[in-house]
C-alpha positions as CSV (number, residue, x, y, z in Angstrom):
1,X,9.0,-7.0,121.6
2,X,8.9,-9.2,124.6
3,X,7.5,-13.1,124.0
4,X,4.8,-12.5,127.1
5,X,3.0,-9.9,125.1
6,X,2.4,-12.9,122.5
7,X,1.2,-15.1,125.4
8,X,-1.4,-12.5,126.6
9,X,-2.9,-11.9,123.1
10,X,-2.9,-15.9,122.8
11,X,-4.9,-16.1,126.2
12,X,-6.9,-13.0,124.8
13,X,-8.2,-14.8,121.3
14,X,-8.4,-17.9,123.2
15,X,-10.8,-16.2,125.3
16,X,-13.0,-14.5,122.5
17,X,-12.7,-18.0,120.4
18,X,-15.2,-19.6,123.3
19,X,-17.4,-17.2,123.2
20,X,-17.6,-17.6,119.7
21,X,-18.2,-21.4,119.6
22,X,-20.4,-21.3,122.8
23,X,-23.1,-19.4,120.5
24,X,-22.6,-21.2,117.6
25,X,-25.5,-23.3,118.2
26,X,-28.2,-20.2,119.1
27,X,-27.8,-18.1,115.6
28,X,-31.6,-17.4,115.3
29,X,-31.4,-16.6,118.4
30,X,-28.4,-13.5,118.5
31,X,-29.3,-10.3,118.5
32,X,-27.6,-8.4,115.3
33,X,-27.3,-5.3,114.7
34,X,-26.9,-3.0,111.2
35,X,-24.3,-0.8,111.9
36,X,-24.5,0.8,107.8
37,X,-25.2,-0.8,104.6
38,X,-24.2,-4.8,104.2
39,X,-22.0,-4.0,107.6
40,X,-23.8,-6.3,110.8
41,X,-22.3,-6.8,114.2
42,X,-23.8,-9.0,116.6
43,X,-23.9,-9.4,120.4
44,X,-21.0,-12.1,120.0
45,X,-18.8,-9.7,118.3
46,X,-18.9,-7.1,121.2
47,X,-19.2,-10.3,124.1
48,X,-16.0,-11.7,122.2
49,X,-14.4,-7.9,122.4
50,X,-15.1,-7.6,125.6
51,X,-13.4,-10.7,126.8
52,X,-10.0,-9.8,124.6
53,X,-9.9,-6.4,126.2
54,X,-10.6,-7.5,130.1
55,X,-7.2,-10.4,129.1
56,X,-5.0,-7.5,127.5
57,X,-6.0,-5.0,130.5
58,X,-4.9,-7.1,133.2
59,X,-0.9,-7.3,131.8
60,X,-1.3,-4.1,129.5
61,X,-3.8,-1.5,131.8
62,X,-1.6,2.0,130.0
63,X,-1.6,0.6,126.3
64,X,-4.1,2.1,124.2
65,X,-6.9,0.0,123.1
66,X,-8.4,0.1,119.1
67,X,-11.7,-2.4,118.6
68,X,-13.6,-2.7,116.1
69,X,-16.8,-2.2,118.1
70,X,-15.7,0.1,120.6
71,X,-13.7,2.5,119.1
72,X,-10.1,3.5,120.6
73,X,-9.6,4.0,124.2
74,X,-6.6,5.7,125.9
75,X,-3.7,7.2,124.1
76,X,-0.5,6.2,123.9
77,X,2.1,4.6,121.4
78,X,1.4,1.4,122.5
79,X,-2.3,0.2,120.6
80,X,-3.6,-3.5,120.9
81,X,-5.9,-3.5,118.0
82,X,-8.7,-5.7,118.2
83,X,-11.5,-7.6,115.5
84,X,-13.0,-9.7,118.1
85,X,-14.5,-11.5,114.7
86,X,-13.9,-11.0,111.5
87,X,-15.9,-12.5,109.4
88,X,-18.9,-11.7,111.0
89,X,-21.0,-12.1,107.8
90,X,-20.0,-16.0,107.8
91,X,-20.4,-16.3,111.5
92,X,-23.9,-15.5,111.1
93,X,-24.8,-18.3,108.3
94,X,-23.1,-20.6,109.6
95,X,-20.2,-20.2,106.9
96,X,-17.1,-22.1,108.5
97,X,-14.7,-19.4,107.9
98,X,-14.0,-16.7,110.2
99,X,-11.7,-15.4,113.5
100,X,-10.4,-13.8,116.2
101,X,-7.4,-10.9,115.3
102,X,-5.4,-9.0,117.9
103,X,-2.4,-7.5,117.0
104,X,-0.2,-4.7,118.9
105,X,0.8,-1.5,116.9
106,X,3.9,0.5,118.0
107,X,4.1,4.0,116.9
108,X,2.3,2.7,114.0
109,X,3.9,-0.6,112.9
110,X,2.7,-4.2,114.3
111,X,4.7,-5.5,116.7
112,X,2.5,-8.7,117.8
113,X,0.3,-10.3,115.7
114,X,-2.0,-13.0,116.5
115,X,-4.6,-14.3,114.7
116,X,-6.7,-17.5,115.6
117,X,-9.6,-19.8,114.0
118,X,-11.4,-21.3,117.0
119,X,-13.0,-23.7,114.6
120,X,-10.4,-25.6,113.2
121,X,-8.2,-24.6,116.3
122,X,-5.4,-23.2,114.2
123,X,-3.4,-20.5,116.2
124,X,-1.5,-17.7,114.0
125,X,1.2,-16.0,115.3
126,X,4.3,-13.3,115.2
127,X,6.6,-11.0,117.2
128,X,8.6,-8.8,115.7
129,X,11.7,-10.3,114.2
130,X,10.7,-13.7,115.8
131,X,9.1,-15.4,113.0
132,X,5.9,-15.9,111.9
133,X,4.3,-19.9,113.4
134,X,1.0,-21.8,113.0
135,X,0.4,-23.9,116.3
136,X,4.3,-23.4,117.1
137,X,5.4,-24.6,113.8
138,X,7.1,-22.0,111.8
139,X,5.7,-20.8,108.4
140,X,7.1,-19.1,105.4
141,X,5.3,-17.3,102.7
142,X,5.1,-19.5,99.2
143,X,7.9,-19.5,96.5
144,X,5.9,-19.1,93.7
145,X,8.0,-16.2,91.3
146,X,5.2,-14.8,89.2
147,X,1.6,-14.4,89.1
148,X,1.1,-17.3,86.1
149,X,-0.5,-20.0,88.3
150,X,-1.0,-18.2,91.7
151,X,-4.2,-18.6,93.7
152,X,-5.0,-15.2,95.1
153,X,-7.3,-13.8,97.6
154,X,-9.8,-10.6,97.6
155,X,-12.6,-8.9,98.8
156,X,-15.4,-7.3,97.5
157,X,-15.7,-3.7,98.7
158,X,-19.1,-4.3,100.4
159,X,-18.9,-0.5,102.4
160,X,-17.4,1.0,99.5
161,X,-19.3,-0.3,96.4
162,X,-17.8,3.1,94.4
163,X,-14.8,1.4,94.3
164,X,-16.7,-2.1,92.6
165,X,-16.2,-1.4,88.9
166,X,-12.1,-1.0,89.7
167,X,-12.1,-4.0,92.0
168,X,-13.6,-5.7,88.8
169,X,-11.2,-4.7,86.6
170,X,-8.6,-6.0,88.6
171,X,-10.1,-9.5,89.5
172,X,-10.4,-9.5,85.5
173,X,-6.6,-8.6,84.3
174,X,-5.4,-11.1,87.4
175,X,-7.6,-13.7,85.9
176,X,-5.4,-13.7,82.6
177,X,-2.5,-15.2,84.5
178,X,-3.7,-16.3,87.6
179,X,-4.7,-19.7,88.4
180,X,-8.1,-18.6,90.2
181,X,-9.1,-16.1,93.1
182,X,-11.1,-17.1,96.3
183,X,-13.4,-14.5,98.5
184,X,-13.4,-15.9,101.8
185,X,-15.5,-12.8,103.7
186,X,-12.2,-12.6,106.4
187,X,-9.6,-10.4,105.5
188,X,-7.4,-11.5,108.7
189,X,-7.4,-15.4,108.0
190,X,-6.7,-15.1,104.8
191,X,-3.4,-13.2,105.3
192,X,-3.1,-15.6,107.9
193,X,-3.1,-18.3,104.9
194,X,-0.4,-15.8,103.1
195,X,1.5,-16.3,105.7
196,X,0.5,-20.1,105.7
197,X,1.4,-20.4,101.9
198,X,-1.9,-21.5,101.2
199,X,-2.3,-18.8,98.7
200,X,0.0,-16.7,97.0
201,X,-1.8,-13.3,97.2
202,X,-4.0,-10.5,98.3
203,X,-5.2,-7.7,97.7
204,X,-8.5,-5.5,98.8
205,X,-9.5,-2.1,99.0
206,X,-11.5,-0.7,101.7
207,X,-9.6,-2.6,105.0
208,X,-9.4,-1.3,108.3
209,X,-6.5,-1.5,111.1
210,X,-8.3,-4.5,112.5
211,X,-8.8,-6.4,109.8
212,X,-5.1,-6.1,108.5
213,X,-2.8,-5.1,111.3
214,X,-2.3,-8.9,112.2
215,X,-2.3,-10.6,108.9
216,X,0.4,-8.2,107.8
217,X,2.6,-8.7,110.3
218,X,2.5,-12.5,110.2
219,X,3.2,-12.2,105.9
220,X,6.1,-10.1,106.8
221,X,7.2,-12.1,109.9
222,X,6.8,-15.1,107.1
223,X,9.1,-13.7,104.6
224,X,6.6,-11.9,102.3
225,X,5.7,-8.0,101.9
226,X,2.6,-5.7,102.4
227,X,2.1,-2.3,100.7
228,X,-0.8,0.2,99.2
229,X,-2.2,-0.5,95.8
230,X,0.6,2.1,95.0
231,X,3.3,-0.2,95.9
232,X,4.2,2.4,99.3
233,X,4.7,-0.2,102.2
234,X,3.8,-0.1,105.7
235,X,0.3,-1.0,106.8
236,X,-1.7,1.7,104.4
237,X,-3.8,4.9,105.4
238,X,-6.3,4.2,102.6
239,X,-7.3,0.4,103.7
240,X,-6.0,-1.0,100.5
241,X,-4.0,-3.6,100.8
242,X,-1.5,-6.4,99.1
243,X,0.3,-8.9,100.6
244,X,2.2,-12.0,99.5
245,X,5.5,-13.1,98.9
246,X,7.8,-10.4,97.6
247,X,7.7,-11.2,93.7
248,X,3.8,-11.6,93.9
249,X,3.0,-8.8,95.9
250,X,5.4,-6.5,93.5
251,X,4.0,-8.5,89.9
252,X,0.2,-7.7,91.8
253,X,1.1,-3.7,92.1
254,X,2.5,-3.8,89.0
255,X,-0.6,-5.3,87.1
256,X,-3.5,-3.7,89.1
257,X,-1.3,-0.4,88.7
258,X,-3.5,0.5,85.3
259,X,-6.7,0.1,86.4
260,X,-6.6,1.9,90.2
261,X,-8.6,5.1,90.0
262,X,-7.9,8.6,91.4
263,X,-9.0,7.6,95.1
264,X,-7.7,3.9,95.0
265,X,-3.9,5.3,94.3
266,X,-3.8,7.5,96.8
């Protein structure tokens, strides 16, 4: 994939990242809406989404378009899949830990990923056999060979709390040979810190195509591998997701593999 579709998304989540800060200071003030249970968007998230798609339209007006907020428009192979911020939960209380994500999905694999923290101004990228960088420097998943000592990252299923007691069981079983596991509230920046070698793993159920379609392809770009609870790779139909380097994200399949229930293995 060409560099200049890198450079667009770039310009994009630069865009959406001043938005972001420019209300930082007016919280109490944003609208927000509940869009279901424990699930909030605010007038940020679809000012921010706005912004990314009016930057991506000018070099890319035929490509399809997949926001969070908006739903997909057009139809082609070619879809620029947007979380203007993830992390919205954070965003609102002021929790320093959230982002833009923008990544470009061919025929149903990431091509482009970009993913970028307009708070610590840290800038995520990949292309497609290019390499995954943070602000230009090149990254490389960690080398850690097992899970004894690894620091993992999960969510909790907050749309899907069915799926809580399994989640649970896995955060327990991990916890026997893991070193600890953080829940950050964005599922992008931390495969972003996969990528980074910040922490060894990942794994959460319940993800959408925005919330993983960039992270991914930065682990892989990185060095590392993504798959289904099941251990099938390729960004997953079901939303549930592991990432790290290849002998975490296999040992994490492996020891989750016992407590996934009927709907979590498919």
């Amino acid at each position: 994939m060409p560099r200049p579709a890198v450079n667009v998304a770039v310009r994009a989540a630069r865009a959406a990242g001043q938005i972001i800060l420019r209300y930082m200071n007016r919280l109490d003030s944003l609208e927000v809406i509940e869009k279901q249970r424990h699930d909030y968007v605010s007038e940020v998230d679809k000012l921010a989404e706005a912004e990314i798609i009016r930057e991506l339209r000018r070099s890319y007006p035929r490509d399809a378009i997949l926001g969070e907020e908006s739903g997909q428009v057009g139809n082609s192979r070619n879809v620029w899949t947007i979380d203007p911020l993830d992390g919205t939960h954070n965003y609102l209380r002021g929790f320093p830990h959230f982002c833009v994500s923008i990544a470009l999905v061919e025929a149903g694999e990431p091509v482009v990923g970009v993913i970028y923290d307009p708070l610590r101004d840290e800038l995520f990228t990949a292309s497609k056999g290019d390499g995954a960088f943070l602000n230009d420097r090149r990254m490389r998943v960690g080398k850690r060979e097992s899970l004894a000592g690894a620091l993992l990252i999960t969510g909790f299923p907050y749309r899907q709390r069915r799926h809580l007691d399994a989640q649970l069981a896995m955060t327990r079983v991990l916890l026997e040979t893991a070193e600890d596991i953080r829940r950050t509230g964005s599922a992008a920046l931390d495969l972003a810190y996969v990528a980074a070698g910040r922490a060894d793993g990942y794994f959460e159920s319940g993800l959408y195509p925005w919330d993983m379609a960039a992270g991914c392809l930065l682990v892989r770009e990185a060095g590392g591998r993504y798959c289904d609870f099941s251990g099938r790779d390729g960004i997953p139909t079901s939303g549930n997701l592991v990432a790290g380097n290849v002998a975490v994200a296999n040992a994490l399949v492996k020891t989750i593999a016992p407590q996934l229930t009927p709907a979590l293995a498919l």
